[in-house]
N, C-alpha and C positions, 0 to 999 in steps of 0.2 A: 689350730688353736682357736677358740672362740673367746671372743672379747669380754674383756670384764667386765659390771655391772658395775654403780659408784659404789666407791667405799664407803664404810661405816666409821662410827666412834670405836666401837669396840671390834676391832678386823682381824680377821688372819688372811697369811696368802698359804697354799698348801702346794708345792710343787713336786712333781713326782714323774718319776720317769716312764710309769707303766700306768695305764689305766685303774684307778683306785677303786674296783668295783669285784665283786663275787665271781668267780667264772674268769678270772685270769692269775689263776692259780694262785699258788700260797703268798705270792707279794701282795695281789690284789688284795687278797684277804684280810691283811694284815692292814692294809693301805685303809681298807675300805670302812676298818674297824676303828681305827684311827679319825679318820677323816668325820665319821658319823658322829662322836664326840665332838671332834670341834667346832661342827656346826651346830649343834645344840649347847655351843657356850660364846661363842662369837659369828658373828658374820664373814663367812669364810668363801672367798674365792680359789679358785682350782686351778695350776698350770701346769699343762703338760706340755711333753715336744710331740714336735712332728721331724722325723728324722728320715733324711733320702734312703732310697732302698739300698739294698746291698746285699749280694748275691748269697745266697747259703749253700753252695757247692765246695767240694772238699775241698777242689785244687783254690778258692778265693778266702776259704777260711783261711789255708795254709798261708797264702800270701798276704794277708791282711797281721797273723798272729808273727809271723819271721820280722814284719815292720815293729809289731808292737815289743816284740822280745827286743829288740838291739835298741828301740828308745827305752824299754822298760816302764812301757806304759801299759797297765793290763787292759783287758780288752773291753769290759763294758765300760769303763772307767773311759775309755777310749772312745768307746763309740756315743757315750751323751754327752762328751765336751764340744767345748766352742758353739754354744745355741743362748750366749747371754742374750741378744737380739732377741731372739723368741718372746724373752720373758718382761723385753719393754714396753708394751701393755699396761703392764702389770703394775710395774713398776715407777714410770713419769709420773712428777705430782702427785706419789704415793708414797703415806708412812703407814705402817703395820704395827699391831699392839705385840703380833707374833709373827714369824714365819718359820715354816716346818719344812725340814727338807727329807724325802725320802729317800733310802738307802744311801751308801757310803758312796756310790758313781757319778750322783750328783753333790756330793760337798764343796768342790771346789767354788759352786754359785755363790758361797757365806761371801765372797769378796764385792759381785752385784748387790747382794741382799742387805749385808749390812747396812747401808746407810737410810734404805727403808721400812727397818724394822727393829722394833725395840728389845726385842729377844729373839735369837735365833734356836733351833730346835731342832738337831739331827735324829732320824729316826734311823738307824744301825738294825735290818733286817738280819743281816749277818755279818760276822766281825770279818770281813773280805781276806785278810792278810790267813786265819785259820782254815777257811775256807778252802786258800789255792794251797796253805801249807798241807791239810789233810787228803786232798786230791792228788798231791807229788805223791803221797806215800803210796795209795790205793793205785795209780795211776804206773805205767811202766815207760819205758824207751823215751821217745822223743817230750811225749807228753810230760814225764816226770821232770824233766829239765827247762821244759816250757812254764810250767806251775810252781816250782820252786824259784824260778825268776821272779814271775809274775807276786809270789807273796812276800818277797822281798821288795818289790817295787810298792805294795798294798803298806809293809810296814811301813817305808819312808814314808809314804802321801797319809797314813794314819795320823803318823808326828803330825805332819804339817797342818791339815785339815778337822780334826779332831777339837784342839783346842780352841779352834774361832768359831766356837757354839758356844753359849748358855747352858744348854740341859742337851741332854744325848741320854739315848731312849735305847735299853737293847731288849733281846727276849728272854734271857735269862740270867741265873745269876752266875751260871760258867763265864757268859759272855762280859758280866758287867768285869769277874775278875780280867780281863784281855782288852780292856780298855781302861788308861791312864788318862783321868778327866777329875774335876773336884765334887760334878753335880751331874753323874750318870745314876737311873732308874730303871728298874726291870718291867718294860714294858711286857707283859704275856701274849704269845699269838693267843688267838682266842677267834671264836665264832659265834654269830647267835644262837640265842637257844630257841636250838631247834629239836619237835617231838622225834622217838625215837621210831625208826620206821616198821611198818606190821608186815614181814615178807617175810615167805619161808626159807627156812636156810636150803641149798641147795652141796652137794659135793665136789666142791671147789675151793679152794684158798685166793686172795686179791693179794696184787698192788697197785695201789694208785699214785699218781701225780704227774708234773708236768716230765712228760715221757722225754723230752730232748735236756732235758736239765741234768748236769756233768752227773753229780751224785747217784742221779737215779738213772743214769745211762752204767755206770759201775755198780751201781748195788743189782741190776737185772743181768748183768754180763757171769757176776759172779754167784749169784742164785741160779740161774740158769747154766753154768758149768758146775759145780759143787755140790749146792744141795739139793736142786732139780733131779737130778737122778737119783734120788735115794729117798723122795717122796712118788714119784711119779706116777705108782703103779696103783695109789690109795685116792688119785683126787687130780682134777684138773684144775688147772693156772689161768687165773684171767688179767691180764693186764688192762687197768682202764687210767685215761687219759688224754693231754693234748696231745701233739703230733707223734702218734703214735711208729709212724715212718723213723724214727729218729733209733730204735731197735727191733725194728722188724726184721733185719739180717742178723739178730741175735738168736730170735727165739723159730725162727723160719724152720720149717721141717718136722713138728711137731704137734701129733692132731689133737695130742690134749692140752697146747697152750693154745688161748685163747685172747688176740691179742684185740680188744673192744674199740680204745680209744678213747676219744671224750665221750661224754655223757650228758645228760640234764640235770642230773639229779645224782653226785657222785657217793652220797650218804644212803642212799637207797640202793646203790647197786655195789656197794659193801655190805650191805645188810644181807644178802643174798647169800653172803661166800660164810664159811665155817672159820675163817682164821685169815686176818691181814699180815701180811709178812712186811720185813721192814729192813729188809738186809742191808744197809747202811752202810759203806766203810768211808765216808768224806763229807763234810758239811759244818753248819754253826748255828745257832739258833736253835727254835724247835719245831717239831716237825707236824704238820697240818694233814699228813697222812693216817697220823696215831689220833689226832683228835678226832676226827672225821670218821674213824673207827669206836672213840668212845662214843660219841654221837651215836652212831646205829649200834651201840650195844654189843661188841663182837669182841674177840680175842683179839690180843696179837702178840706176834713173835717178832721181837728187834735186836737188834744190836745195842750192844753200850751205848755207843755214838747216836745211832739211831734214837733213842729214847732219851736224849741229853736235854737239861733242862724244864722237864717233867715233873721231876720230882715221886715220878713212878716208880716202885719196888716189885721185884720180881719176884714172883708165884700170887700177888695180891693186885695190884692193877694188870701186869702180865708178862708175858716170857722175855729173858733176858739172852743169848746165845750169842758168841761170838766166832765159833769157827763152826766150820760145811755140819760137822755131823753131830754138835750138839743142836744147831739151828734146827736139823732135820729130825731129829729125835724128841725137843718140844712140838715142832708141826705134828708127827704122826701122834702123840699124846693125848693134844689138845682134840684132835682128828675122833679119836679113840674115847673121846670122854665129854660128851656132852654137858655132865653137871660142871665139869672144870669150867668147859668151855664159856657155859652159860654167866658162871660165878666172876671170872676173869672179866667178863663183858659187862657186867651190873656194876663190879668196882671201878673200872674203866670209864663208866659214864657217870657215876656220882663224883667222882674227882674230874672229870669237864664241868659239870654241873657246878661246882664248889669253887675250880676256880679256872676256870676258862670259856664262860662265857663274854660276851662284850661285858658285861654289867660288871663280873668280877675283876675285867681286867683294867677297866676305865678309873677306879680307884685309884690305880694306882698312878695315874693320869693325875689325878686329883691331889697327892703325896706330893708328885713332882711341881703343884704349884701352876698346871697348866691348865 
């Protein structure tokens, strides 16, 4: 952690558990969208942790999650506790006009935080208890009883943690319904705006995002057995993303999947593909894959879930499908029909345009009083 600068009159502290910047996937983004705001209204200092390593092999996940099941304590929630230390710095001989805490894994800090800050501010990236309940369902065997623990442990620490905020910030307005609070706002994921990119399309369909992340480890499992084979023969699959390793023995054996990885520039190498797929069956909040698709202009095909909190209609921003062969039946359509394609992609980016860029979404920043 690097040390703080002095405080101001008018301060915040911002702490977060993942680096608050572009290029660390859709938390960052979200973080990063946030954080740009509040430096342009206070002087705002930054904390994050530094957390000891911890092996990412199956047999230590295993054994790290069998501990967390029998405390019922879920696992990120798990792995950012006990670092109040970190944040004394920060904190000695310091009051705050705010402090913001990001995602619900760090809440439990409002009990450090309060005493140096005039208002506390949870930012709820995902309502967590939804999250691991939507995952039980999508999720089978051992996993399903893993995650239905796990969001029964997210309710209770919801109660507890929830209420010792001021204002709680979610990304939609599914989300604000699934939170009991007197002064929660719907904060929008949002991006900057950014031009849309000039590259030609190519004979491919995309997914992008953080490739190890549970949702989009189930939504490629199940495109990739289901509706995979019943587009396959029309267009090839790029997978782009971080740790691409995390479904590699998913899509392995197939010379028209294309499994990329991360990128530079994840908006420009959607812009490339005919159609972003969005096969979704578990998550909350909304999804930085579909904007990032409105952004370059492009089609896409999602699931209900997938497309939650949008506010998108389907056949006018874009495809809505929820089982293997209507998903697979809007993909070869859109495949099949250029002006669709093209029309789907132009409403897609005027509704980011309208209301998901930073500018539109800092409003409502400014509603909440912050």
């Amino acid at each position: 952690m690097t040390q703080p600068s002095a405080s101001s009159a008018n301060n915040a502290l911002f702490v977060s558990p993942e680096p608050p910047v572009a290029g660390a996937g859709g938390g960052g983004l979200r973080s990063a969208s946030l954080l740009e705001y509040l430096k342009q209204h206070y002087a705002t200092q930054v904390a994050t942790f530094t957390l000891p390593h911890h092996s990412k092999t199956l047999a230590a996940r295993a054994w790290r999650n069998a501990g967390r099941f029998l405390r019922g304590s879920p696992p990120l929630l798990d792995r950012f506790s006990r670092f109040e230390s970190q944040l004394d710095p920060w904190l000695r001989g310091r009051q705050y006009a705010i402090g913001v805490v990001e995602h619900f894994w760090c809440a439990p800090y409002a009990r450090v935080l309060r005493p140096h800050c005039d208002r506390l501010v949870l930012d709820l990236h995902n309502i967590e208890s939804e999250l691991a309940r939507t995952h039980a369902l999508a999720a089978g065997g051992v996993q399903r009883v893993l995650m239905s623990r796990f969001a029964s442990a997210y309710r209770r620490l919801e109660r507890e943690w929830i209420p010792q905020y001021d204002v709680v910030l979610v990304a939609s307005e599914q989300d604000r319904a699934r939170v009991d609070h007197p002064n929660v706002h719907v904060y929008p994921n949002a991006l900057p705006e950014i031009p849309q990119p000039l590259v030609e399309e190519e004979n491919c369909i995309v997914f992008s995002g953080n490739l190890e992340y549970h949702p989009n480890v189930e939504a490629v499992r199940w495109f990739r057995g289901s509706i995979w084979p019943l587009v396959r023969e029309t267009t090839e699959w790029k997978l782009i993303g971080r740790n691409p390793e995390a479904v590699a023995t998913i899509v392995a054996g197939d010379e028209r999947i294309k499994l990329i990885g991360a990128v530079e520039d994840a908006v420009a190498e959607i812009a490339r593909a005919k159609v972003c797929v969005v096969p979704l069956l578990s998550g909350s909040g909304t999804r930085f894959k579909i904007l990032e698709a409105w952004v370059a202009g492009r089609a896409v095909v999602s699931t209900t879930l997938g497309a939650e909190g949008l506010g998108a209609r389907s056949g006018e921003h874009l495809l809505i499908a929820d089982d293997a062969p209507a998903f697979a039946r809007a993909i070869l359509e859109l495949l099949e029909d250029p002006p669709k394609r093209r029309s789907l992609g132009s409403a897609g980016r005027r509704r980011y345009l309208d209301h998901f860029t930073w500018g539109a979404a800092w409003t409502s920043l400014q509603s909440a009083g912050l």
